[in-house]
Structure formats: C-alpha cells, structure tokens
C-alpha positions in Angstrom: 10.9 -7.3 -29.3 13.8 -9.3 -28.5 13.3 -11.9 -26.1 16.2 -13.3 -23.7 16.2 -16.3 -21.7 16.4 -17.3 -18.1 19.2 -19.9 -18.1 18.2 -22.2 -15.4 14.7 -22.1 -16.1 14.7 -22.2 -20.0 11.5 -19.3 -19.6 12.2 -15.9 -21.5 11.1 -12.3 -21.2 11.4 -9.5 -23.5 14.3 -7.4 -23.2 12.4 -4.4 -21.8 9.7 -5.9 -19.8 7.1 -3.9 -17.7 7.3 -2.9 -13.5 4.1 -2.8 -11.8 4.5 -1.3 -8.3 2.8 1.6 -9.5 -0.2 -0.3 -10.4 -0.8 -1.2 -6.5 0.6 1.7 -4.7 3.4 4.0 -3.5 3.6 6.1 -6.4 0.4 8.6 -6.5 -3.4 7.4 -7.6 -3.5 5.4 -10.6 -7.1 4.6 -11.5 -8.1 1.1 -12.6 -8.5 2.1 -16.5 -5.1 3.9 -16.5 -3.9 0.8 -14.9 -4.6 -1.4 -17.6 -4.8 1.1 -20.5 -0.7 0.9 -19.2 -0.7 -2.9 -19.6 -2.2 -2.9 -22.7 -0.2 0.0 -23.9 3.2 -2.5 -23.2 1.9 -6.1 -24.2 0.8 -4.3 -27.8 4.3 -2.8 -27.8 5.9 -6.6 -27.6 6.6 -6.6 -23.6 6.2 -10.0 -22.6 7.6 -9.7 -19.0 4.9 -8.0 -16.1 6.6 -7.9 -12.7 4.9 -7.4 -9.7 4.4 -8.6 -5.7 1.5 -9.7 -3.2 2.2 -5.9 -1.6 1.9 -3.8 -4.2 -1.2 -2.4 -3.4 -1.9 -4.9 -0.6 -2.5 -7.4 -4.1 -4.0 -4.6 -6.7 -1.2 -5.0 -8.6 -1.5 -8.6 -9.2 -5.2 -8.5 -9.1 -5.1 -6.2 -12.1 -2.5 -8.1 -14.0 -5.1 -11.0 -13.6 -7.6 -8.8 -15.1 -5.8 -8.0 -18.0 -4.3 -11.3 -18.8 -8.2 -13.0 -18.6 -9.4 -11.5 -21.2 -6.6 -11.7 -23.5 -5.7 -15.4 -23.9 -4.0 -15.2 -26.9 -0.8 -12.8 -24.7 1.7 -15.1 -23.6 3.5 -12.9 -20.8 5.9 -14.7 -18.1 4.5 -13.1 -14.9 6.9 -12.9 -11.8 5.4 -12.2 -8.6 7.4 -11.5 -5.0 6.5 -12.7 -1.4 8.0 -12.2 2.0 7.3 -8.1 2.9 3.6 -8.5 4.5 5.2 -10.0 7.2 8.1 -8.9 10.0 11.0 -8.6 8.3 12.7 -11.2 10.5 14.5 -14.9 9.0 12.4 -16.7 11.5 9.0 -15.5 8.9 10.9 -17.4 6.0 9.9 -20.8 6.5 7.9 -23.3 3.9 4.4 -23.4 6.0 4.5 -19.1 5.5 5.5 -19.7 1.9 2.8 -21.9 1.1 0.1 -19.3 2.4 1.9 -16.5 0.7 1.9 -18.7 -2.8 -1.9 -19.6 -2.5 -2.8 -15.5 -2.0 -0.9 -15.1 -5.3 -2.2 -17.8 -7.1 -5.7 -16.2 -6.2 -4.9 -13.2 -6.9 -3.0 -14.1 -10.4 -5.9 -16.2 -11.2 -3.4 -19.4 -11.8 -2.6 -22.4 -10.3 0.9 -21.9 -10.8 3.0 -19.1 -10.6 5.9 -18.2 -13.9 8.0 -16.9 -11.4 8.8 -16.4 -7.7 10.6 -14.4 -6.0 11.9 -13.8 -2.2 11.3 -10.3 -2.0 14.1 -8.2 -0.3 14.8 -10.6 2.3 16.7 -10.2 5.7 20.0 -11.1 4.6 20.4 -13.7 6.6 17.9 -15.6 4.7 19.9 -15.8 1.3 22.5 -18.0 3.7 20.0 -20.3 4.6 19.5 -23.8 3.1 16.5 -24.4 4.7 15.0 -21.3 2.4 16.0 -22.7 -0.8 14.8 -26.1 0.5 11.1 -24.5 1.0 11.8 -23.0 -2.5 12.2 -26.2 -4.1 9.4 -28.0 -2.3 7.0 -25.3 -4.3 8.6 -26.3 -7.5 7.7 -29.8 -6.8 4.4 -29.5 -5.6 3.8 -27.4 -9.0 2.7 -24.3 -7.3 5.3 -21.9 -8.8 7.5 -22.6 -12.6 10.7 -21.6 -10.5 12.0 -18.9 -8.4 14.5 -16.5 -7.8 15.1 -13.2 -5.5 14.8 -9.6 -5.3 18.2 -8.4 -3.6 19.3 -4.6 -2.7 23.2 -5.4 -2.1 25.6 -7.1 -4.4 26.9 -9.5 -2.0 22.8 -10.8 -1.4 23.4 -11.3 -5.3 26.3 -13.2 -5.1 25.0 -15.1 -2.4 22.1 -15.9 -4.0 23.7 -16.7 -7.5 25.5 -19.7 -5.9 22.5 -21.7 -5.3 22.1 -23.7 -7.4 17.7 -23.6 -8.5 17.8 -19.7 -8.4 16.6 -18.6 -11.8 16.7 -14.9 -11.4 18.4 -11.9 -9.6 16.5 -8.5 -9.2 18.6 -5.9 -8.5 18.8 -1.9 -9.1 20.6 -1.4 -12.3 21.2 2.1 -14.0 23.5 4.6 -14.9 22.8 5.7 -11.1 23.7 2.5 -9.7 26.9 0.8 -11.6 28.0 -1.9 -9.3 26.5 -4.7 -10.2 28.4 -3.8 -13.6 31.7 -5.3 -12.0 31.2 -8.8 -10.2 27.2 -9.5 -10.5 26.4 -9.3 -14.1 29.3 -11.2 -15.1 28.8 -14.2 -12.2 25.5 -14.4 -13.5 26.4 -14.8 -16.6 28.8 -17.7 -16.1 25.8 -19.7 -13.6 22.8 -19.0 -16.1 20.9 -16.9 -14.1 18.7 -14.2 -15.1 19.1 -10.4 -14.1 15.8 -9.0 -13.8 17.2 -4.6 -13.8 14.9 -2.5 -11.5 14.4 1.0 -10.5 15.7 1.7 -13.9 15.2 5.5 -14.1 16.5 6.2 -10.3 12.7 6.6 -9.4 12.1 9.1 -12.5 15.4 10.9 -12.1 16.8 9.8 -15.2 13.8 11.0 -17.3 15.3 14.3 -16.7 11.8 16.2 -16.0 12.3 16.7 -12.6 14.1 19.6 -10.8 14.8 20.6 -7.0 11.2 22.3 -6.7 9.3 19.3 -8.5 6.7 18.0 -5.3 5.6 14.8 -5.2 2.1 13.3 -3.6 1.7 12.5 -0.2 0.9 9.1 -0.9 4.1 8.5 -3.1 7.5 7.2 -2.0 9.8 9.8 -3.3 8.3 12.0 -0.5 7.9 9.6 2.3 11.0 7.5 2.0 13.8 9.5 0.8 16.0 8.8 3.9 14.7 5.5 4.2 11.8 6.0 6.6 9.8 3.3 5.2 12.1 1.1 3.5 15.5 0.3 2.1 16.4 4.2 0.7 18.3 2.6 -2.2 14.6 2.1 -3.7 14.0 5.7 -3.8 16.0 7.6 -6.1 18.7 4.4 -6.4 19.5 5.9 -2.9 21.1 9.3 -4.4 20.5 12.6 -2.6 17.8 14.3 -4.8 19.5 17.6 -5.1 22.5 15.7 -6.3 20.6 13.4 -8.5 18.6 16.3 -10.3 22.0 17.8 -11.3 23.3 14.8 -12.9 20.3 13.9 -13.9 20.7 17.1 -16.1 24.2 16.6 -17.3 22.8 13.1 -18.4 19.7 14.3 -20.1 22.3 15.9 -22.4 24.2 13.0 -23.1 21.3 11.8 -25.1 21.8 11.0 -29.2 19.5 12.4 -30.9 16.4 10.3 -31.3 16.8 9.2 -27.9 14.3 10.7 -24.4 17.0 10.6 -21.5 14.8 7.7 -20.5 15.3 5.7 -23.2 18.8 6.8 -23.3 19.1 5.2 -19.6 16.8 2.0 -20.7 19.1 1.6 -23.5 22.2 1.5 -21.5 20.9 -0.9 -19.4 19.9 -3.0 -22.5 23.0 -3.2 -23.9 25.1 -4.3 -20.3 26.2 -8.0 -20.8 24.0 -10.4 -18.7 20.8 -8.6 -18.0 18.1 -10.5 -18.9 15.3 -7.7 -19.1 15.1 -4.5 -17.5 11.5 -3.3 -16.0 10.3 0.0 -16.0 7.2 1.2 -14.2 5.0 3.3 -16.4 2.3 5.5 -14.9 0.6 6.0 -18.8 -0.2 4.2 -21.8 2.3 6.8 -23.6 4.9 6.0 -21.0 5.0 2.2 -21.4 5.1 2.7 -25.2 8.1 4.8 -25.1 10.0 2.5 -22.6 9.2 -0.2 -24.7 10.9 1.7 -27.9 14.1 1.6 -26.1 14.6 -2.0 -27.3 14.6 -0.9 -30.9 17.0 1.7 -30.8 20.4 1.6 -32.0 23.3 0.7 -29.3 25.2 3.4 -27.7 28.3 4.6 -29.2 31.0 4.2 -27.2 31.9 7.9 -26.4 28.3 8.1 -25.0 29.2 4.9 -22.8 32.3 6.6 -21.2 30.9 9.9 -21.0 28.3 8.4 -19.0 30.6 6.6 -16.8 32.8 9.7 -16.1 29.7 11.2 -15.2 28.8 8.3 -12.4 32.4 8.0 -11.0 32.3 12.0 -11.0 29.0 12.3 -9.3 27.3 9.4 -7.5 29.6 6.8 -7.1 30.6 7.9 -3.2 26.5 8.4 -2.7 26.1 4.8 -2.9 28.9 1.7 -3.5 29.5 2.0 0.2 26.0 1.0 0.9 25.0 -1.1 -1.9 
C-alpha cells in the first residue's frame, strides 16, 4: 500500500491506515478475537498506521494493539496514541506533571518505552494557544518517552492554530465528503508547514457506507444512540455532526454516486485519499471483512472528475449549512 510521510517527523503511515475506538468502546460489544481478527485482517492488507487513545475502552484499545503487535515482530506499524480526555476537560489539567502520568499508562499499556506518536486529544481550545503545552510536549520528546506528537482537533481554527507550532507533526481532524472544510484552508496550510493530516470519522459514523436508513437502531452502549445531540461529547463525532434523517438521505444520493467497482465506503475512502495533503485516513472496522475492504480503497483507481463535482454539489446542496457554522 502506499505509504506517505509525516513531514516534521520523517515517520510514515499507509495511506489508509486503521481507527481503533471501536476496539475499546462506544460502538457496540466487540469481543477480544473479533478485535484482533480486525487487526490482523488490516496489517495483512498493508495498513501500517493503528490509531488509538488511553480512553478507548478505559485502555482496551491500546491494550489489544499491544497484544497483537507482541506476537508479530516482524509488523512495522507507526502506532499513535491520544491523552488528555480521562480528566476534566479544563486547560488547567494540561500541564507536563499530568502528561507525564498519562504517557507512562500508555507506555504500559502499548507495551513500549516509547510512544510513535502522541497526540493531545480534543483539547479545550484554549490549550492549542498555550506555549506552556507545547513546551510539556517537547520535554517528552526529549526525555524519549514519545517519537513526536501532534493533536486531535474538531474545529478548523484549533487546526490552524495548531499547525503554526512549530514541533506538531500531525493534525486529526474529521474529513469526508460530510465534512468539506478543512478542504479550503487546513489541508493546504498543512501542506506548506509539513505537517501530517491524520482524516477521522471517515464514513460520517457509518453513514457513508450507505446500509443505514431512518429505522436502523443502534445498541445502547453505542454512540450513535447516546450522543447524537451531543450529550456526551463534541456531536460533530457522531454522524460528522449531521442530522441523521438528513444524513441517511444523502447518504443515499451518494451511495449512487459510486463507479462501478467501488462500495459507497470505499467510494468515500477514496475521495478522501485522493484530497491534497492528507497523510492517511483511518477507518474503524468492526470485522475482519470490513478492514479488508477499507484497506482496498487505496488500490482503486482515482475519481473521475464528474464524480468529484457531483459529490460536491451534493455537500453544498445538502450538508453544508448542518455544519461549517460549527466546525
């Protein structure tokens, strides 16, 4: 698979790399040996890029990547981890003592003594103003407990904000045809500094597979029932933040958008694959089948351009209101 780099960092990740939240929690019961049956499914598919954070699963998450990853030395996969949401969400929590506690739980967890890649993990906003942050940042660098760092952001000006220091390696942000606006100033700022775009939420939360529909019920225990409005955290991590009866009917108008030999998935994968500046793009999978079809996106031809501005007409048309304002 093809493998882009991390400018600032010189590290690289496959272009379609692998989301783990639903390896820890929030997205229905997914046993240990689906767990890494999924893993294994997307390293022997050519993913070399796992993403995942100390509260997925209160730790599962990475605690199963570590799993994995020990008994297959001969995988070389750049494993980024996130800190900073098992705490009060307050800029005061952000300081380097916190960091340092947060970094050794990771490391345990991971199994390593030093982390690929971490990242502040939806911060207050404030904090992505603050230079005594980035200082703490740094000081792990140096004391060799992490390989660099970046952030997690939900707003484009947290991006922007965050792209002007000058040790961030990486940007996570939501990036899909749902979610557009990173298209206009992030990508391309992050271009010109070297700074990797790590693309979440890449199917709008399954939307953009196209198998849902207004009746589709969800578990108890997953967050597109419990935080559609936001109840639990930042709504634009449900559903990129789109009403769900509005984003199952465009979801169906873009299901048929798809060339033939494409899944809408892999249609919206694809897309994202093929935006200047993202660095890799990680979808969750909740199946061995699932990460092996993500992972096929890479290999598919690029979109023609009539699909690219037929998908676009159908974002301005449909979702842009829902969620520029907010994001």
């Amino acid at each position: 698979m093809e493998q882009r780099g991390f400018g600032r960092s010189g590290q690289h990740a496959s272009v379609v790399g692998l989301g783990t939240w639903q390896l820890g929690a929030d997205w229905g019961d997914v046993d240990d040996k689906e767990a890494l049956a999924v893993l294994e499914a997307a390293a022997e598919s050519g993913v070399t890029f796992f993403d995942t954070a100390d509260v997925y699963g209160d730790g599962r998450s990475e605690q199963t990547i570590a799993a994995f990853l020990g008994g297959r030395p001969d995988l070389h996969v750049l494993v980024a981890t996130k800190m900073g949401r098992r705490v009060e969400q307050i800029p005061a929590n952000y300081v380097l003592d916190n960091f340092r506690v947060w970094n050794d739980r990771s490391r345990r967890n991971l199994g390593v003594d030093r982390i690929d890649l971490v990242q502040l993990h939806c911060p207050p906003t404030p904090v992505y103003s603050s230079d005594e942050v980035f200082d703490a940042l740094d000081t792990l660098v140096e004391e060799e407990r992490v390989a660099a760092y970046g952030v997690s952001v939900e707003t484009c000006a947290e991006a922007l904000t965050a792209i002007a220091r000058p040790n961030v390696a990486s940007v996570q942000i939501i990036l899909n045809p749902f979610r557009m606006k990173p298209l206009r100033e992030v990508l391309p700022a992050a271009r010109e500094a070297g700074v990797g775009i790590i693309a979440r939420v890449p199917l709008a939360s399954g939307l953009l597979s196209g198998k849902y529909t207004k009746d589709t019920l969800f578990p108890e225990n997953d967050h597109r029932t419990y935080n559609r409005h936001g109840e639990a955290f930042d709504q634009g991590e449900t559903f990129s933040g789109v009403d769900y009866a509005t984003g199952v009917e465009a979801a169906a108008e873009f299901s048929a958008l798809a060339p033939e030999g494409y899944t809408p998935a892999q249609l919206a994968l694809r897309w994202i694959v093929q935006q200047p500046g993202v660095t890799t793009v990680i979808p969750g999978a909740r199946s061995a089948a699932q990460a092996r079809a993500n992972a096929a996106a890479a290999a598919l031809p690029a979109l023609p351009e009539a699909t690219l501005t037929a998908i676009e007409e159908l974002y301005r048309g449909r979702i842009e209101h829902q969620v520029e304002t907010r994001w």
